[in-house]
PDBQT receptor file of N, H, CA, C and O in Angstrom, charges set to zero:
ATOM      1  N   UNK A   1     -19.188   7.752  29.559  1.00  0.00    +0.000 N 
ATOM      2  CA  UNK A   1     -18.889   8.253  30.883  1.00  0.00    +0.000 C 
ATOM      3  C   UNK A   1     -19.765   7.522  31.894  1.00  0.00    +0.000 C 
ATOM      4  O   UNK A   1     -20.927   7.240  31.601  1.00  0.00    +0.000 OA
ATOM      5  N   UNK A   2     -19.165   7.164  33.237  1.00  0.00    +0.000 N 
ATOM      6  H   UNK A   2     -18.221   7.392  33.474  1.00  0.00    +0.000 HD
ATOM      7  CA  UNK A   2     -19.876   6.609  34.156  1.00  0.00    +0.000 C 
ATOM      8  C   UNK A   2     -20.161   7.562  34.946  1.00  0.00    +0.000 C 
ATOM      9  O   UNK A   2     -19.732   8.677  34.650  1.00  0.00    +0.000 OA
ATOM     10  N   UNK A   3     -20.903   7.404  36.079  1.00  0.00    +0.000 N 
ATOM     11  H   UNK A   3     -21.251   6.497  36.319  1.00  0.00    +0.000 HD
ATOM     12  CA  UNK A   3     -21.307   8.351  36.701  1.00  0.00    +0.000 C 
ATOM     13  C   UNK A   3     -20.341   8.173  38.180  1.00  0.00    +0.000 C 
ATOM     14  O   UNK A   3     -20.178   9.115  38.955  1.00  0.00    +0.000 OA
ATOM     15  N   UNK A   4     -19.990   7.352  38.309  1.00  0.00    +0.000 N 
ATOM     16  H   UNK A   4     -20.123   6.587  37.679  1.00  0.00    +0.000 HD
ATOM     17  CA  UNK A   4     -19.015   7.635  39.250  1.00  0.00    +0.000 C 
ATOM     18  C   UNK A   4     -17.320   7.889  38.929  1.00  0.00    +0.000 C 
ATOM     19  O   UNK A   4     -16.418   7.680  39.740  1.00  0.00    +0.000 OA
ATOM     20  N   UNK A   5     -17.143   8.439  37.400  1.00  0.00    +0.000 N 
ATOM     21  H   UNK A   5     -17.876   8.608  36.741  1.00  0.00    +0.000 HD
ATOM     22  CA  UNK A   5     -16.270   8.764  37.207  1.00  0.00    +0.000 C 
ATOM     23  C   UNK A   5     -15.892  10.479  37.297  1.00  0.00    +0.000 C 
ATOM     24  O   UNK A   5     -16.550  11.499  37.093  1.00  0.00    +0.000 OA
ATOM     25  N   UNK A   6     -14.356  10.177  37.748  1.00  0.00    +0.000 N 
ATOM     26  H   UNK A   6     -13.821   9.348  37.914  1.00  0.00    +0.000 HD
ATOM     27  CA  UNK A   6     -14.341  11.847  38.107  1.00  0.00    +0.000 C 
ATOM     28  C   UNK A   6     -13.274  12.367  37.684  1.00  0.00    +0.000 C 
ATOM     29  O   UNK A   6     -12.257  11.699  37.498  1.00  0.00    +0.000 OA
ATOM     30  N   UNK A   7     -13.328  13.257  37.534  1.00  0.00    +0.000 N 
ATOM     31  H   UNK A   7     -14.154  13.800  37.685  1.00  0.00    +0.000 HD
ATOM     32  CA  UNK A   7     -12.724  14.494  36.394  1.00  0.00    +0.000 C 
ATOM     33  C   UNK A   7     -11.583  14.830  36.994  1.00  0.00    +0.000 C 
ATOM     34  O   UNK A   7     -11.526  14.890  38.223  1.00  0.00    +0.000 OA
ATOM     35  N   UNK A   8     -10.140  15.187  35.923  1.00  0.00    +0.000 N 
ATOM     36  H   UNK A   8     -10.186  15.138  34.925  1.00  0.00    +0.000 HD
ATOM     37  CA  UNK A   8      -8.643  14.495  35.889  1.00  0.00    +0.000 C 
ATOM     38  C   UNK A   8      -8.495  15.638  36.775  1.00  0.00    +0.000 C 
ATOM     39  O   UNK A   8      -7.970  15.062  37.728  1.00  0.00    +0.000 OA
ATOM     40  N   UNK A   9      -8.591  16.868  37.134  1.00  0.00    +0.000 N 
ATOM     41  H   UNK A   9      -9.018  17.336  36.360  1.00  0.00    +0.000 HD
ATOM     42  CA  UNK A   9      -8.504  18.300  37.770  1.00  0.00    +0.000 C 
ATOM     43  C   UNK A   9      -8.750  17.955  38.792  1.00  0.00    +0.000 C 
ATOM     44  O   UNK A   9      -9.489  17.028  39.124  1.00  0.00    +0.000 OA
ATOM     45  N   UNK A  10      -7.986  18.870  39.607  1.00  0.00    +0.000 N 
ATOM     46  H   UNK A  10      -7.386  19.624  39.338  1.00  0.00    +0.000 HD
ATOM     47  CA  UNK A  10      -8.315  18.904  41.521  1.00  0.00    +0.000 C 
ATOM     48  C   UNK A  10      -9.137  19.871  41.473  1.00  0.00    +0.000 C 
ATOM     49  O   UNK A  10      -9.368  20.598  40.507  1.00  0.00    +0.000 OA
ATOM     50  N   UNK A  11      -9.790  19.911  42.952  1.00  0.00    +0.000 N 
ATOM     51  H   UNK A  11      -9.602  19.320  43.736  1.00  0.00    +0.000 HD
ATOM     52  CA  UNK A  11     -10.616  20.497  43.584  1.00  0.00    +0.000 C 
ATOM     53  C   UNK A  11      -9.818  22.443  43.231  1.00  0.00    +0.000 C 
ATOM     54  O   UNK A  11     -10.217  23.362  42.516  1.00  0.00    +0.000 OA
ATOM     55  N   UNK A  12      -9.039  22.351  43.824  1.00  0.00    +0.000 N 
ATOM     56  H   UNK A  12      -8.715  21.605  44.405  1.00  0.00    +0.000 HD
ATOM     57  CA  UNK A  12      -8.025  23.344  43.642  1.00  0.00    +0.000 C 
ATOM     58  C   UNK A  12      -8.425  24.102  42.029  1.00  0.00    +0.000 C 
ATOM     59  O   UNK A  12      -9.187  25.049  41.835  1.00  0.00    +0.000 OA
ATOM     60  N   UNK A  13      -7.764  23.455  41.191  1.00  0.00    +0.000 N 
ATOM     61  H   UNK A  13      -7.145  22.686  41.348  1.00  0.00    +0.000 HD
ATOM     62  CA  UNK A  13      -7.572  24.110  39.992  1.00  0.00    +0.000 C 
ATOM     63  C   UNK A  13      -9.595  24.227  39.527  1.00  0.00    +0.000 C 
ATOM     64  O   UNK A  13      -9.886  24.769  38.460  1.00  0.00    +0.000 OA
ATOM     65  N   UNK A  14     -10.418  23.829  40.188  1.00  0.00    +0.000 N 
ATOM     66  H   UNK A  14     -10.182  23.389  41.054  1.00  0.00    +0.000 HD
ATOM     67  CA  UNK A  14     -11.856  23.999  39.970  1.00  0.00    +0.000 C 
ATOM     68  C   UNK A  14     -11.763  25.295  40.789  1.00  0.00    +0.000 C 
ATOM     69  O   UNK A  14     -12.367  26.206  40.223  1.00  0.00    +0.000 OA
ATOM     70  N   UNK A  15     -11.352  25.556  41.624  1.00  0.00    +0.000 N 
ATOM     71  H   UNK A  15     -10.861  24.816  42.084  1.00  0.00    +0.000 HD
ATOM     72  CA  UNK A  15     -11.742  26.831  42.231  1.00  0.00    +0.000 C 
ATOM     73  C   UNK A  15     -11.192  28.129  41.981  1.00  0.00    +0.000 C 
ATOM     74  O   UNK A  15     -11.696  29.169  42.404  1.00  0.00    +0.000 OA
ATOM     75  N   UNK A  16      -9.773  28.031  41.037  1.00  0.00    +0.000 N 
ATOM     76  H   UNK A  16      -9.363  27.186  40.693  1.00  0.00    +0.000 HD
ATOM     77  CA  UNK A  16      -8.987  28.806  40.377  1.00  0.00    +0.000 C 
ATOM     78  C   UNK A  16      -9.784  29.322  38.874  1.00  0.00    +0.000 C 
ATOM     79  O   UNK A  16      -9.407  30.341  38.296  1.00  0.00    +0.000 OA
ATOM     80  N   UNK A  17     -10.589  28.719  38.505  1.00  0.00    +0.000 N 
ATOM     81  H   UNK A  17     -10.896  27.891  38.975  1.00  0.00    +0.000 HD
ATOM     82  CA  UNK A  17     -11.353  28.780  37.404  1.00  0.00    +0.000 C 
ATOM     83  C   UNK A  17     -12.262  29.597  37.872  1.00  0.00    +0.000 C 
ATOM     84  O   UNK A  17     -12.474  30.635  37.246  1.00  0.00    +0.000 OA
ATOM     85  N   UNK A  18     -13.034  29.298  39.131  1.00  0.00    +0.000 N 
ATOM     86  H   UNK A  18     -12.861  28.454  39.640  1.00  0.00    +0.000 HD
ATOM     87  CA  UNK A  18     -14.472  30.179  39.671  1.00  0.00    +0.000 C 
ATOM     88  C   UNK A  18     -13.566  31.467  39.943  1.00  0.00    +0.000 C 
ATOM     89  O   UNK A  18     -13.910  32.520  39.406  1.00  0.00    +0.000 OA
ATOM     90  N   UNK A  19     -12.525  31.442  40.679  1.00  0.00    +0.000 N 
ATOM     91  H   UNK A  19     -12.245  30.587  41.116  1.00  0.00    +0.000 HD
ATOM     92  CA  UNK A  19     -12.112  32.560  40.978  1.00  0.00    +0.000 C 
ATOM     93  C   UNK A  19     -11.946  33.410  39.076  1.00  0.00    +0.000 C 
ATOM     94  O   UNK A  19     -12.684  34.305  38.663  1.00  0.00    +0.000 OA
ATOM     95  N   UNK A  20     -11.071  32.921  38.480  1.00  0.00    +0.000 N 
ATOM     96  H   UNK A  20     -10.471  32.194  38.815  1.00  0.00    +0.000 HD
ATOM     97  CA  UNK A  20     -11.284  33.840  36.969  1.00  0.00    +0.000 C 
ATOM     98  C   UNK A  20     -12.580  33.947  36.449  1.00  0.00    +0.000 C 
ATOM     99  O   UNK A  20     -12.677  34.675  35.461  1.00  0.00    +0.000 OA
ATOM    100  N   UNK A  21     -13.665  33.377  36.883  1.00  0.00    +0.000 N 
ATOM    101  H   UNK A  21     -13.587  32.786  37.686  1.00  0.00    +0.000 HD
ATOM    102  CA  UNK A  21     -14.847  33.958  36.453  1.00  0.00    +0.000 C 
ATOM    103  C   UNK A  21     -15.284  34.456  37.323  1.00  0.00    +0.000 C 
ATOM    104  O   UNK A  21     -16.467  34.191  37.105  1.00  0.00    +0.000 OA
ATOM    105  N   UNK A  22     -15.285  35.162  38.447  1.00  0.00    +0.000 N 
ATOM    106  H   UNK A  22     -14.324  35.378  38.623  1.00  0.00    +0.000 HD
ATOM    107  CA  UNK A  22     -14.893  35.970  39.383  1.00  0.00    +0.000 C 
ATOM    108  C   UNK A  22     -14.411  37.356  39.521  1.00  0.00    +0.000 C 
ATOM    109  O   UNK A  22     -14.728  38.206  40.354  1.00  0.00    +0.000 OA
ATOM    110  N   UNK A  23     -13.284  37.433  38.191  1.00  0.00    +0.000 N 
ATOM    111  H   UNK A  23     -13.026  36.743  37.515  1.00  0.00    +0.000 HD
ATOM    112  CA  UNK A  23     -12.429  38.178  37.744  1.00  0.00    +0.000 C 
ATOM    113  C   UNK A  23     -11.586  38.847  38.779  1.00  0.00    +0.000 C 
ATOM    114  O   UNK A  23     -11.238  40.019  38.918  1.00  0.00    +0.000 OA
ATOM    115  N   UNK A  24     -11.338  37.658  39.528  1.00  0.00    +0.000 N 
ATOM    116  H   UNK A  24     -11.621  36.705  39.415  1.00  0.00    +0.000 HD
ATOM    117  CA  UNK A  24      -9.764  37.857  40.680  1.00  0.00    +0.000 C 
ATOM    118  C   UNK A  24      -8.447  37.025  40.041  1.00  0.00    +0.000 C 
ATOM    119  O   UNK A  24      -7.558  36.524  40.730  1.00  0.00    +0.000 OA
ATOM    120  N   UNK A  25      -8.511  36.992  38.737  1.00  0.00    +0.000 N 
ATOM    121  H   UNK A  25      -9.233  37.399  38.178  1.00  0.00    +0.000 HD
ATOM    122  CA  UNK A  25      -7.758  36.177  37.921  1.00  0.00    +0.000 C 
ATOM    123  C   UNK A  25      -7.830  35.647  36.375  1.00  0.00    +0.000 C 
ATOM    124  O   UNK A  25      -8.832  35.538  35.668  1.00  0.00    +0.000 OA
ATOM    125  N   UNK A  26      -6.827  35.428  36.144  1.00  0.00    +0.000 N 
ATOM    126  H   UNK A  26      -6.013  35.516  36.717  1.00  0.00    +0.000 HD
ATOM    127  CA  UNK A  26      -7.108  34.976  34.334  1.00  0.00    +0.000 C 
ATOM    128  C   UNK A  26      -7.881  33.465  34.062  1.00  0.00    +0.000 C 
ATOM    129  O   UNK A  26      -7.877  32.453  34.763  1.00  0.00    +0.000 OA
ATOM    130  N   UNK A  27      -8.326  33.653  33.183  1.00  0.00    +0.000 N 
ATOM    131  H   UNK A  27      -8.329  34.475  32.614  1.00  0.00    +0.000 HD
ATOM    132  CA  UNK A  27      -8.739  32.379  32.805  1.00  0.00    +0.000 C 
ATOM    133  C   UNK A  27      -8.121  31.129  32.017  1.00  0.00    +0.000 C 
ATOM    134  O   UNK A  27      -7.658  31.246  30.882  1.00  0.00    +0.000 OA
ATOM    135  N   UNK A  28      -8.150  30.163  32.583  1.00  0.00    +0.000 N 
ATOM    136  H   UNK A  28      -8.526  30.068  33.505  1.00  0.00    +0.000 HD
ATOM    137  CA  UNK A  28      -7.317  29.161  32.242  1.00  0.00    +0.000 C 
ATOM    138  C   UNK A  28      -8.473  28.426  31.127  1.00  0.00    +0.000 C 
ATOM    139  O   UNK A  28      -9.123  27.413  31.387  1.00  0.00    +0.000 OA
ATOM    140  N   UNK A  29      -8.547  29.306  29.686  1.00  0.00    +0.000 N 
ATOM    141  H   UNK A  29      -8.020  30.129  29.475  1.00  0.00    +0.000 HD
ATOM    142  CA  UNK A  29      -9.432  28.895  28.852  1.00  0.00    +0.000 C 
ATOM    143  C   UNK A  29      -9.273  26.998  28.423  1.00  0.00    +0.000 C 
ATOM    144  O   UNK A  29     -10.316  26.344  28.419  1.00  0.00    +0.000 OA
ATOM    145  N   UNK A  30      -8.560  26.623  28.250  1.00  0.00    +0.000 N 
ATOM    146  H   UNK A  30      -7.713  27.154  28.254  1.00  0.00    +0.000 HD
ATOM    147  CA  UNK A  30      -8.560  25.311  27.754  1.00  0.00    +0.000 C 
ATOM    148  C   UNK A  30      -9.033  24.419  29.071  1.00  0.00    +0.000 C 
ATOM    149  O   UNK A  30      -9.996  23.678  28.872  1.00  0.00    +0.000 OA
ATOM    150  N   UNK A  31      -8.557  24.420  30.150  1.00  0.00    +0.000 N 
ATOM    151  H   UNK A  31      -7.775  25.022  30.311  1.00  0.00    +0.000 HD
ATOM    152  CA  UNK A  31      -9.532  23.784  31.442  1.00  0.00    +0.000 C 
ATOM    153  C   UNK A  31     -11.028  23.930  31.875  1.00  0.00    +0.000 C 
ATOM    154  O   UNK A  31     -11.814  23.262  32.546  1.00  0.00    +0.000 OA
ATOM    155  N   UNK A  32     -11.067  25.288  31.081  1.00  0.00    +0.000 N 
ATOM    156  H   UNK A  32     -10.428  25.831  30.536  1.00  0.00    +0.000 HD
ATOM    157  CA  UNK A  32     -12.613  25.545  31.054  1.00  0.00    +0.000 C 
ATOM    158  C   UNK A  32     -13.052  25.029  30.340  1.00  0.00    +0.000 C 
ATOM    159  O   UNK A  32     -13.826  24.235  30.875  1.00  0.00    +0.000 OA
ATOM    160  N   UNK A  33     -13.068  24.944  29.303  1.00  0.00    +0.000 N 
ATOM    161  H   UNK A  33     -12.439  25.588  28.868  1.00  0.00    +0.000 HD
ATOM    162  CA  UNK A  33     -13.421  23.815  28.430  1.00  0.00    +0.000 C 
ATOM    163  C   UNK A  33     -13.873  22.300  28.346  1.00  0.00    +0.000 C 
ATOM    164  O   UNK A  33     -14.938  21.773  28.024  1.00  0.00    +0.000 OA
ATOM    165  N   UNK A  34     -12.639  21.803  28.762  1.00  0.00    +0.000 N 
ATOM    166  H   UNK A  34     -11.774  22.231  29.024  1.00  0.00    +0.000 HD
ATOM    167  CA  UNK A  34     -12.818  20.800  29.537  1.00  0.00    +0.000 C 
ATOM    168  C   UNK A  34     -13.862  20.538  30.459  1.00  0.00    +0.000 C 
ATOM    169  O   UNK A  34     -14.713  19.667  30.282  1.00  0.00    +0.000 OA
ATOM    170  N   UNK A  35     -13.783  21.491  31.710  1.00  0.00    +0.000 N 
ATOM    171  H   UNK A  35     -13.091  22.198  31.854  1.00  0.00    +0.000 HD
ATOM    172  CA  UNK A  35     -14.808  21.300  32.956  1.00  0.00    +0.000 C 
ATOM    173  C   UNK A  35     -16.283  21.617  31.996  1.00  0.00    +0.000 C 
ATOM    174  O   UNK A  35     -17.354  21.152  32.387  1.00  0.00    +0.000 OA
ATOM    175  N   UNK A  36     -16.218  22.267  31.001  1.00  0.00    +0.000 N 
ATOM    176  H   UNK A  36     -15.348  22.645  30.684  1.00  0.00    +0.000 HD
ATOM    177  CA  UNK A  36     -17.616  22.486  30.520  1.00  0.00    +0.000 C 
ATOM    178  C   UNK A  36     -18.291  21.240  29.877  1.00  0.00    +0.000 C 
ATOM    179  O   UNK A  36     -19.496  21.012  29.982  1.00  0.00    +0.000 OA
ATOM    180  N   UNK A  37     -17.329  20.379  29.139  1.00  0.00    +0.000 N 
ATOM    181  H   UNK A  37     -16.350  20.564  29.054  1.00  0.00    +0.000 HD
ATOM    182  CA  UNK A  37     -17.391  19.692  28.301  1.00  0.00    +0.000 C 
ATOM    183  C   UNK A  37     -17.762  18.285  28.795  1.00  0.00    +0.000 C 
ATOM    184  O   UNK A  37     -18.389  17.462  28.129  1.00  0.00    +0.000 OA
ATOM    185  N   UNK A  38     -17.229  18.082  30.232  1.00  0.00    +0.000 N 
ATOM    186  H   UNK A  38     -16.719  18.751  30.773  1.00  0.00    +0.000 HD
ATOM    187  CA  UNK A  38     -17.028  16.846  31.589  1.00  0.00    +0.000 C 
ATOM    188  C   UNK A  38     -18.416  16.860  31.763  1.00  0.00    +0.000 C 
ATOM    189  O   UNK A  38     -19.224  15.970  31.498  1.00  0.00    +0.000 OA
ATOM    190  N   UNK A  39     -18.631  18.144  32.314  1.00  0.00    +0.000 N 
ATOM    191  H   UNK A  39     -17.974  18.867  32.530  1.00  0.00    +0.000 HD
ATOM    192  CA  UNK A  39     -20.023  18.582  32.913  1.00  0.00    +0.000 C 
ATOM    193  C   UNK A  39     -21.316  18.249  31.926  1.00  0.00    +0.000 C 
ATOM    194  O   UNK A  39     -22.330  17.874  32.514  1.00  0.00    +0.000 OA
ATOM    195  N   UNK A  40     -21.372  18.350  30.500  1.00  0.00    +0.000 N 
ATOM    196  H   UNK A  40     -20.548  18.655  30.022  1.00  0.00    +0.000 HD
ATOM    197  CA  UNK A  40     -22.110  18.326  29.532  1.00  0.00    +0.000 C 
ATOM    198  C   UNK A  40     -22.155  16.898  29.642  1.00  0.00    +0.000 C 
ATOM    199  O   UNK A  40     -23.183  16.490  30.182  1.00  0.00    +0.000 OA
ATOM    200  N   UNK A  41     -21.381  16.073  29.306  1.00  0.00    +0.000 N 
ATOM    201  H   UNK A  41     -20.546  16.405  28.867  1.00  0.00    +0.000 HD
ATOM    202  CA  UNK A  41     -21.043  14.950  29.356  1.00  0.00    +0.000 C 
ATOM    203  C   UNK A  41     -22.072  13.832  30.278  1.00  0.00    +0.000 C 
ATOM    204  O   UNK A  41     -22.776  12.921  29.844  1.00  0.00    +0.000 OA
ATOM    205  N   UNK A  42     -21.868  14.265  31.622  1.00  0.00    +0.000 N 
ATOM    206  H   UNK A  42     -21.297  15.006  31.975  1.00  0.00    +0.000 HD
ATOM    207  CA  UNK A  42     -22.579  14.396  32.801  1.00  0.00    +0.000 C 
ATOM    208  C   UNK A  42     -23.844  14.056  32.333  1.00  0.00    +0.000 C 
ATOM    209  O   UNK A  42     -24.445  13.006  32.105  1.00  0.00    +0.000 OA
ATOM    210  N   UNK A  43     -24.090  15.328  32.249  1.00  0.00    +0.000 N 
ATOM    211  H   UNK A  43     -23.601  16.181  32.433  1.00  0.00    +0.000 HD
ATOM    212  CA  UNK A  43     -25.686  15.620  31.804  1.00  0.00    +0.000 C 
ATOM    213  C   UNK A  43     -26.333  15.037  31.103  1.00  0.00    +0.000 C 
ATOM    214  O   UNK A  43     -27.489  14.796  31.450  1.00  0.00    +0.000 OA
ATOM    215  N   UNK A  44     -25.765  14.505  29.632  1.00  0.00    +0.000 N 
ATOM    216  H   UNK A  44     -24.826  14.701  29.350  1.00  0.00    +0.000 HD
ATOM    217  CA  UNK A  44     -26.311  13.572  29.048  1.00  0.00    +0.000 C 
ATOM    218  C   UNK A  44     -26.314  12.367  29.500  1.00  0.00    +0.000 C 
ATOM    219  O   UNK A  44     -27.368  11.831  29.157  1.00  0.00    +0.000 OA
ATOM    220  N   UNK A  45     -25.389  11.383  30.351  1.00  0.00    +0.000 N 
ATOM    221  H   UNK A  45     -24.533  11.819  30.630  1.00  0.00    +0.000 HD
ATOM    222  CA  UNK A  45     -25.776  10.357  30.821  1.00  0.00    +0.000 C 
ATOM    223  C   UNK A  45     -26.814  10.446  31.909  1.00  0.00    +0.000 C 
ATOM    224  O   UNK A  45     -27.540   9.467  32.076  1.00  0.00    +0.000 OA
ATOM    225  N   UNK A  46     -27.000  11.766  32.849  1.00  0.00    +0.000 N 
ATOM    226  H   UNK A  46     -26.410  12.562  32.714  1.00  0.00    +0.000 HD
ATOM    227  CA  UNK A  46     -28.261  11.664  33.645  1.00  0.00    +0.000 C 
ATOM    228  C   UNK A  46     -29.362  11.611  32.746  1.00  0.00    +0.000 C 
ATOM    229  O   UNK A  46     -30.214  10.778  33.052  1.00  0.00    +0.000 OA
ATOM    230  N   UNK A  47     -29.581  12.308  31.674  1.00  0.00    +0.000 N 
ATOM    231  H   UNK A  47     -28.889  12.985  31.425  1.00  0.00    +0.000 HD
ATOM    232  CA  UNK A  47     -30.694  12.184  30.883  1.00  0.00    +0.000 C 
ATOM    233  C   UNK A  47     -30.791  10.962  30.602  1.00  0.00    +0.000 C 
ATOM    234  O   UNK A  47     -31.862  10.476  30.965  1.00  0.00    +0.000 OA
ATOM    235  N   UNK A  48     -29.959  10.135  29.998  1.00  0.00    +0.000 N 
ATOM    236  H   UNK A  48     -29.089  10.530  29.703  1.00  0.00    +0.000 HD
ATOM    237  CA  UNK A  48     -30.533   8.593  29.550  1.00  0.00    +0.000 C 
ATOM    238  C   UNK A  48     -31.259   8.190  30.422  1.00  0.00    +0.000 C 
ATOM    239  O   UNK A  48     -32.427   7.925  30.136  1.00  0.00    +0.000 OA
ATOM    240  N   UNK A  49     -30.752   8.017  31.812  1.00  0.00    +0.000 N 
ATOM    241  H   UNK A  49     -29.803   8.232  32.044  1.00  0.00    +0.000 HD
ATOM    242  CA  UNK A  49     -31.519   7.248  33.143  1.00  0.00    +0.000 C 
ATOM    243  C   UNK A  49     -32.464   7.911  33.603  1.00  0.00    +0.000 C 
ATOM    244  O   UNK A  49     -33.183   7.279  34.376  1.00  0.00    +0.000 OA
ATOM    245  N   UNK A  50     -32.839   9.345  33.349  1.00  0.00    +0.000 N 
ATOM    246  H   UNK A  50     -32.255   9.859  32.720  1.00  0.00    +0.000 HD
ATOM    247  CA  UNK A  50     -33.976  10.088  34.440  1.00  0.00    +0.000 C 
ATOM    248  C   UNK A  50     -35.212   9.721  33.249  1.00  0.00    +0.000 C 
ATOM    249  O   UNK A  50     -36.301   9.155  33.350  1.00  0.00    +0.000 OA
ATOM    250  N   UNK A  51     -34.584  10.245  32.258  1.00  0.00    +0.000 N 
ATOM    251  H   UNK A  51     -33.699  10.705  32.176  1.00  0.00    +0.000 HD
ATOM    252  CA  UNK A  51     -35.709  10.518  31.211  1.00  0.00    +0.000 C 
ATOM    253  C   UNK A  51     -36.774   8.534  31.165  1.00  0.00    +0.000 C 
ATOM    254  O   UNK A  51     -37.983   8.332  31.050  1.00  0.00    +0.000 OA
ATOM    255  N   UNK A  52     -36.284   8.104  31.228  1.00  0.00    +0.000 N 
ATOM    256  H   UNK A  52     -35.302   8.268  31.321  1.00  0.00    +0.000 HD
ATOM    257  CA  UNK A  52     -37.079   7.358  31.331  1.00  0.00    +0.000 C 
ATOM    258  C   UNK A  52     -37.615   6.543  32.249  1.00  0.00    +0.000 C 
ATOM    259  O   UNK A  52     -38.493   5.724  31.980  1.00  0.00    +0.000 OA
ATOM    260  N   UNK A  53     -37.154   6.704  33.315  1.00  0.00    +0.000 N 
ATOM    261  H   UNK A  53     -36.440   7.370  33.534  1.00  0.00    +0.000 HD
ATOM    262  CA  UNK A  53     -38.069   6.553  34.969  1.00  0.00    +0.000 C 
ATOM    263  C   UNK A  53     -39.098   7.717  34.616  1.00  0.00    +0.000 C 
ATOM    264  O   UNK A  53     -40.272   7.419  34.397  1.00  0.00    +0.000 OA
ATOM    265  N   UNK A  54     -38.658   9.080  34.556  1.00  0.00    +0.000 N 
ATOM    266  H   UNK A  54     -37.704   9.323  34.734  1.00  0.00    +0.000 HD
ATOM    267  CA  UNK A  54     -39.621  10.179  34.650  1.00  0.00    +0.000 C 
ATOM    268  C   UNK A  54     -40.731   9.568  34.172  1.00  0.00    +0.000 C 
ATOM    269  O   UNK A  54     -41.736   9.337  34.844  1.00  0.00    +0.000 OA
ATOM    270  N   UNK A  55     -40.480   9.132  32.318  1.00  0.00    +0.000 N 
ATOM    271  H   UNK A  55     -39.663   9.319  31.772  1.00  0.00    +0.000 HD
ATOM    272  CA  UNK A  55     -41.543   8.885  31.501  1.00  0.00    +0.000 C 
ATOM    273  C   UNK A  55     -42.234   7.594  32.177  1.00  0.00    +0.000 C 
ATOM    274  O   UNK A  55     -43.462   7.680  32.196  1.00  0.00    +0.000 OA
ATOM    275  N   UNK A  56     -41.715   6.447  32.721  1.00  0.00    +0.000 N 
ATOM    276  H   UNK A  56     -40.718   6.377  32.705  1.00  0.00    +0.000 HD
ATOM    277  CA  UNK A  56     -42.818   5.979  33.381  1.00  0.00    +0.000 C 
ATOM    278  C   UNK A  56     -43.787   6.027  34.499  1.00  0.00    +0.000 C 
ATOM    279  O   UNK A  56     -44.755   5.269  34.540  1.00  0.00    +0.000 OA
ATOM    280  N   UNK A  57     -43.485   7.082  35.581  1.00  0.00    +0.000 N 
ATOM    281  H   UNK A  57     -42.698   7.698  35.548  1.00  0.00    +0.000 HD
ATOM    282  CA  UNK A  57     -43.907   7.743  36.789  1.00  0.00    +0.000 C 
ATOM    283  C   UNK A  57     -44.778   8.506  36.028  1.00  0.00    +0.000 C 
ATOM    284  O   UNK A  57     -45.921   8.270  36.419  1.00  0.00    +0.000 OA
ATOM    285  N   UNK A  58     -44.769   9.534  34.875  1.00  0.00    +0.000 N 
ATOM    286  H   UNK A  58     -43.840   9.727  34.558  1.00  0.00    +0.000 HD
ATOM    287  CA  UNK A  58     -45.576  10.292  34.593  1.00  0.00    +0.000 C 
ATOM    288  C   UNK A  58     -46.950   9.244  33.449  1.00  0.00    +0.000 C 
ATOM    289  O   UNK A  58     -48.160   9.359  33.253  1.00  0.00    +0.000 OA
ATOM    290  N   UNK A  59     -45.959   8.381  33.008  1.00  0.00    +0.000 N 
ATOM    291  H   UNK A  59     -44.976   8.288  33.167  1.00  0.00    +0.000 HD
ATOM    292  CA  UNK A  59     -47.570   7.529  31.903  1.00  0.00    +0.000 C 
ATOM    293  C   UNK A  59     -48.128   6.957  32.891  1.00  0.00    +0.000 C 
ATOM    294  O   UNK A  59     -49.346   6.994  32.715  1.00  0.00    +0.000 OA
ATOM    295  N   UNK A  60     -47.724   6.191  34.316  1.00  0.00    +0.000 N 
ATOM    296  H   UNK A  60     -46.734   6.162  34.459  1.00  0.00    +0.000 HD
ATOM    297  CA  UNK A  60     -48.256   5.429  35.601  1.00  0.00    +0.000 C 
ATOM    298  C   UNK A  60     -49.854   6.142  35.740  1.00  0.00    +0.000 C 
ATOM    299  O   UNK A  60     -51.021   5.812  35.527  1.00  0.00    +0.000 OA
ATOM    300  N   UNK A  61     -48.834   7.716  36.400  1.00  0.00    +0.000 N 
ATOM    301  H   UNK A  61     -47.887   7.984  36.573  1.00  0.00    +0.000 HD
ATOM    302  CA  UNK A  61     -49.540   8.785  36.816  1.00  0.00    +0.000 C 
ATOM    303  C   UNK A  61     -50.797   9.210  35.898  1.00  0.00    +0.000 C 
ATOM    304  O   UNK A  61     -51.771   9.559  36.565  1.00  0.00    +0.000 OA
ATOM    305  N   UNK A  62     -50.966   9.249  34.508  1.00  0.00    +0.000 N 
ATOM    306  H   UNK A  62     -50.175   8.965  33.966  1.00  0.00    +0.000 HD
ATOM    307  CA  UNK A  62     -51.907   9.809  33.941  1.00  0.00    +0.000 C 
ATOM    308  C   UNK A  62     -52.973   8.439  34.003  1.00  0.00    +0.000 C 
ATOM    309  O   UNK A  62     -54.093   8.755  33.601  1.00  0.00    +0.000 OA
ATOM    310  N   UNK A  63     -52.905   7.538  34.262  1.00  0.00    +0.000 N 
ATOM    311  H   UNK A  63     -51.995   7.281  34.588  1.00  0.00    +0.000 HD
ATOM    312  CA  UNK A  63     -53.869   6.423  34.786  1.00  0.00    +0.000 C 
ATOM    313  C   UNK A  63     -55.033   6.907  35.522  1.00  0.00    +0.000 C 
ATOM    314  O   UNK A  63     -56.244   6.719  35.396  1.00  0.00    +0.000 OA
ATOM    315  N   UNK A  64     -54.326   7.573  36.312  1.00  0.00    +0.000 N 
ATOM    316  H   UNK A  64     -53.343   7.725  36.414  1.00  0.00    +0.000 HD
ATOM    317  CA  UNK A  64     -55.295   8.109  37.631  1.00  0.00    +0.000 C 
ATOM    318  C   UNK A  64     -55.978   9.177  37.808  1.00  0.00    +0.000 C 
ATOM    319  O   UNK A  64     -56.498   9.732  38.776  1.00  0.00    +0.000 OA
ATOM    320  N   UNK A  65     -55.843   9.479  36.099  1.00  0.00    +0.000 N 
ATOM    321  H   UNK A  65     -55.421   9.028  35.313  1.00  0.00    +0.000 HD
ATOM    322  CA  UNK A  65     -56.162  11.410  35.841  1.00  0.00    +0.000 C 
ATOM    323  C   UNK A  65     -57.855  10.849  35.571  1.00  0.00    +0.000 C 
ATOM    324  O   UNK A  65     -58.742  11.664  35.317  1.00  0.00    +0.000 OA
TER     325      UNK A  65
């Protein structure tokens, strides 16, 4: 996953979901899924890139301790 890639669902059917967890509506379980799964997805490619800037800002940083 790239990070400027974006997820096959409209804005719309994202807010039809908040609304069923909301419980002004049913849940469209298999799209949830999905959006959970996109989102996870996500997350692990921010981790590749943060986690290791972090780790060098923080070994920089203990230099100066």
């Amino acid at each position: 996953m790239a990070f400027d890639e974006k997820p096959h669902w409209s804005k719309g059917r994202m807010n039809r979901i908040g609304d069923a967890l909301e419980g002004k509506r049913e849940l469209d379980e298999a799209l949830f899924r999905q959006i959970v799964l996109w989102h996870e997805d996500l997350l692990a490619e921010l981790y590749l890139v943060a986690v290791p800037v972090l780790d060098k800002r923080v070994n920089k940083n203990v230099e100066f301790l």
